[in-house]
N, C-alpha and C positions, 0 to 999 in steps of 0.2 A: 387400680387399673381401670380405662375407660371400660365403659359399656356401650357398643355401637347396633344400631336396630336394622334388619335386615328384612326385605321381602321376598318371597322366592314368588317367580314368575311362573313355574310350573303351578304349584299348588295355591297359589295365595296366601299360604300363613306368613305371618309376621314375628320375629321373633330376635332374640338380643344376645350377647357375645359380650365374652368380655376377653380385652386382648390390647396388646402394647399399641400406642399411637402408631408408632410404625410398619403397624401389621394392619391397620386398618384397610386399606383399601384392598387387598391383598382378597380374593374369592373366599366365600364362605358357602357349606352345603345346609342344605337346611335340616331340621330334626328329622324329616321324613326322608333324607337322602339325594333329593333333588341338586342340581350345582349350578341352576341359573336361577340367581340371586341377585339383588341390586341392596346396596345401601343406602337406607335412606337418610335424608336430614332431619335430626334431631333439635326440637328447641332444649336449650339447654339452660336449668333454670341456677341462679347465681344468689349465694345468701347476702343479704347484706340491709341497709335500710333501705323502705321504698320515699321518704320522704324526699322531696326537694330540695336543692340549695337554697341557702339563704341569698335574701338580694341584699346587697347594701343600700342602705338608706340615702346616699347622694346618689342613688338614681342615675345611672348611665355612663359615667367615667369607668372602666370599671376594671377588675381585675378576677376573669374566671365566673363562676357563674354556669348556667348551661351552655353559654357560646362565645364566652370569652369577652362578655360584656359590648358588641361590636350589633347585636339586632336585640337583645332585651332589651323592652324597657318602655 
């Protein structure tokens, strides 16, 4: 289930919720009871490799790539 991070404008703390995509934007009270709250945006980090595409070696024709071969190069 996501985890979404919420501020309460009353008190200031900051604090996280875990709860169906669908529910998300939906009001949340905060730990201390307050009900003006905002949610914030979270960066959301993704596993995977951080390395780069390979370029092809003929240089510029191309297929794919970071931009579909149309400004690398």
């Amino acid at each position: 289930m996501p985890r979404y991070e919420y501020r309460c404008r009353t008190c200031g703390d900051t604090f996280e919720l875990s709860r169906p995509m669908a529910e998300s934007s939906a009001p949340a009270d905060c730990p201390a009871g307050h009900d003006d709250t905002v949610k914030l945006l979270s960066a959301v980090a993704v596993g995977g490799s951080t390395a780069a595409p390979a370029r092809s070696a003929g240089g510029g024709g191309g297929g794919g790539g970071c931009c579909g071969g149309g400004c690398c190069g």
